[in-house]
N, C-alpha and C positions, 0 to 999 in steps of 0.2 A: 631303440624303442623310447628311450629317455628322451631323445634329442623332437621325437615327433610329436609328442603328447601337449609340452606349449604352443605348436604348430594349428595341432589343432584344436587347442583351448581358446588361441588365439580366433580361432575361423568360427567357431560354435558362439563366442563371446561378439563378433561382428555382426553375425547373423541375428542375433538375440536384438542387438542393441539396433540394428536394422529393421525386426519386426516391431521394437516401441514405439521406435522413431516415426513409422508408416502410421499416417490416419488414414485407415480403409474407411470406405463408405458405406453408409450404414443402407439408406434408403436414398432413392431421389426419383425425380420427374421432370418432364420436357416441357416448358411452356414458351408457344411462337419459337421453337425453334431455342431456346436455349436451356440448357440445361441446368437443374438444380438440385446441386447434393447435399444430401447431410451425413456427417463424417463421424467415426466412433467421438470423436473432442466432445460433440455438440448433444450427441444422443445422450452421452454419458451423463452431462452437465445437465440436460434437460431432466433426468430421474432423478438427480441426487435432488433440484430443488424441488422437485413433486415430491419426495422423502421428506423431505426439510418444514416442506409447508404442512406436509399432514402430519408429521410431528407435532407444529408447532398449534396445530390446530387443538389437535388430543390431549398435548401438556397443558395448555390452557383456558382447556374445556372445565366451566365452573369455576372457573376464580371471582370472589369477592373482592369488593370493595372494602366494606364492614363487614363486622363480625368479626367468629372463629374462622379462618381459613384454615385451609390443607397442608398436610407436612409437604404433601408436592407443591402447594402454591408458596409455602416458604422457603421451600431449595431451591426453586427459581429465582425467584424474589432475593437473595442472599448472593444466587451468582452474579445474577444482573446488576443489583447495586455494586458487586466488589470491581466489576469489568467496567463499569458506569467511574466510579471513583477513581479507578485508574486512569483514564481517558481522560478525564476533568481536570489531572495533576497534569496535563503538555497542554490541555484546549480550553481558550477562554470563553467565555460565555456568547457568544456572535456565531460561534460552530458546534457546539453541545447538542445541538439540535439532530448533527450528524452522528449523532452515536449507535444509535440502533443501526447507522445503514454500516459501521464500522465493524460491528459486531455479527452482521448476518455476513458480511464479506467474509469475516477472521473464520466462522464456520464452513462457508463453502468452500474457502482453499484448502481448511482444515481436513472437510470431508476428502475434497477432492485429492489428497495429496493419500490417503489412506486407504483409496477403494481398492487399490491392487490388493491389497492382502483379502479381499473377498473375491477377486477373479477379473475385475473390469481395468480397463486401460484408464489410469489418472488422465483426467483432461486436463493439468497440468503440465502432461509432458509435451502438449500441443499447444506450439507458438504461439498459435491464434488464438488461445484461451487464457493466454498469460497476456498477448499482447490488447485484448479487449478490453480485460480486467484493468489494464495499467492505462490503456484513453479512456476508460469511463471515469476511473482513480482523477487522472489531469482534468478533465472535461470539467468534473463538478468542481474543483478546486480553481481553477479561474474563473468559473460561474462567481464563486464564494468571492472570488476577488473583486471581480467587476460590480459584481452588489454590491458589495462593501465601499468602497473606492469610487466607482464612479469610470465611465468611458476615461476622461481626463487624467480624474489620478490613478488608475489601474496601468495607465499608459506612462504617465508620468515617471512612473514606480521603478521602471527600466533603467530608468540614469540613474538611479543611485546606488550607488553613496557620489558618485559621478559620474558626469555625461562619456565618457569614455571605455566603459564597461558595458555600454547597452548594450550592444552585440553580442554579450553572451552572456546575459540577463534574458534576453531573447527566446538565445540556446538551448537554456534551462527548460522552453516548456516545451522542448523535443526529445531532450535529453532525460528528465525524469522520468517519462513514461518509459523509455529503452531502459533503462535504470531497474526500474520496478520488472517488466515483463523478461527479460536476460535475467537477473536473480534471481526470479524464481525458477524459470524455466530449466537454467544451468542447473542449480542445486539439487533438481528432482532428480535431473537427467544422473549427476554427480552420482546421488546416493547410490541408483539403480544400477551403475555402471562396478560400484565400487561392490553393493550388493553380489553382484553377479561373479567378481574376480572369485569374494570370499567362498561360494560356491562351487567354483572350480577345482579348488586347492582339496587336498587328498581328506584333509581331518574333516569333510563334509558331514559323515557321518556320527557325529560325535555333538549334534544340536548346536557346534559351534553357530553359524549363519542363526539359529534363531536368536541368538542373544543382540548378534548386532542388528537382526533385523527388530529388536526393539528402540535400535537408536534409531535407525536410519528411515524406516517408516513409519515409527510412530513420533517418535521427539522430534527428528529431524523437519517431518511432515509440519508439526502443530509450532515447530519454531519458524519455519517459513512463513504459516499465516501470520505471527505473530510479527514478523519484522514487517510483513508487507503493513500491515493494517498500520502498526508503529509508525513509518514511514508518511501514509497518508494524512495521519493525524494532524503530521508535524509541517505536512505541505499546507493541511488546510490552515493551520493557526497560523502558519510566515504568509498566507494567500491575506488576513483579514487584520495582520498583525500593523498595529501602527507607524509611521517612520519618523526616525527622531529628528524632528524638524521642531526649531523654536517658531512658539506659539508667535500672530501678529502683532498680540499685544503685548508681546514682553518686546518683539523686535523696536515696537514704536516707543518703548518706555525707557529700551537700551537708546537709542536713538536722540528721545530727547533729554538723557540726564547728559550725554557725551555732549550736545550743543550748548545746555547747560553750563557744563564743565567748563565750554571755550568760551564761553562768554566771562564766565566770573574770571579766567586768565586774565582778557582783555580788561576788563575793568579794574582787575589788580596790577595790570601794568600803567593804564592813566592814571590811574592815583599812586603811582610811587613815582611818573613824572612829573605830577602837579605838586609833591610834597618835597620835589630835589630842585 
């Protein structure tokens, strides 16, 4: 009996991680012949932001300008500058502008990383919801670059620190996004998997699992948002960030003291053969 009970901890624990893993379809329809689903990832994500916006509508129902404001329009008002200030210490003033889209992101992965504990399938655990979030992440962040920069020197940008590295300067904007969307996606999956051993194990009974399940789904969850959005911050500010190239007019200024230089040589060489 000892020998079959990992057997089939192991089989129940496959099963489980088989049922996350699966994006059933929620609803779809046939149009000219081709079909179109919508998958528990997409339904999921679609409520939390219906959630999120009528929250965001409610909380900020009746805020002033002037005046006495509200103890609620000042706990707002307190978190947003302190998440604002933070942002500000990696982003210089060219991308600041991106903060609010930084911070409604850090809350939807936030949400999203946490709904299991109320019943619904994290659309985290679903590639395609990692992997959207990470091309909209790249997307705008060479937007950020190409404005900034220019077709020329956004392109430019590739060869340095030299021309022998473009090719995987290149890399880089195929690579950050897999970057971003595999770390999160891994780490949900990680917690959920390692969740589930803890659960297996005999001391179940004993509210062990809920202690970790305050690491694992709630710190863990809100530290993922927290590296993703970090992460982004840091693309956009190297996207707009300038390259240390000497200025034209210090080049022309190096330039003419150094001809400078060879001239006073020469001149100090015909006068010490006119004086010998």
């Amino acid at each position: 009996m000892m020998a079959i009970a990992p057997i089939n901890m192991g089989v129940n624990l496959q099963e489980e991680l088989q049922n996350q893993l699966n994006i059933d379809e929620v609803f779809g329809f046939d149009v000219a012949g081709v079909h179109i689903g919508f998958d528990e990832g997409t339904v999921v994500s679609w409520i939390i932001i219906a959630v999120m916006t009528v929250l965001a509508i409610f909380l900020t129902r009746g805020f002033k300008i002037e005046g006495e404001i509200s103890k609620r329009q000042l706990l707002l008002e307190m978190c947003y500058e302190k998440a604002e200030s933070f942002f500000k210490t990696i982003m210089s003033e060219k991308v600041e502008k991106y903060i609010p889209w930084l911070m409604s992101m850090a809350l939807f992965i936030g949400i999203s990383n946490m709904v299991g504990l109320i019943g619904f399938k994290p659309p985290t655990k679903s590639m395609q919801v990692t992997l959207a979030m990470a091309l909209t992440t790249i997307v705008l962040v060479e937007y950020c670059a190409f404005k900034d920069k220019g077709i020329k020197g956004r392109l430019k940008a590739f060869t340095k620190p030299v021309w022998i590295v473009t090719p995987i300067n290149i890399l880089e904007i195929f690579t950050k996004p897999l970057s971003l969307c595999m770390r999160l996606f891994g780490n949900i999956i990680a917690a959920f998997t390692i969740m589930e051993l803890i659960k297996a194990v005999p001391f179940t009974k004993l509210g062990v699992p809920a202690v970790f399940s305050l690491y694992f789904d709630l710190f863990d969850g809100l530290l993922q948002a927290y590296i993703f959005v970090f992460l982004t911050a840091i693309y956009l500010e190297e996207a707009v960030e300038e390259t240390e190239e000497e200025p034209k007019e210090a080049k022309k200024l190096r330039k003419a003291q150094k001809k400078a230089e060879r001239l006073a040589k020469k001149q100090a060489k015909k006068e010490a053969k006119a004086t010998a």
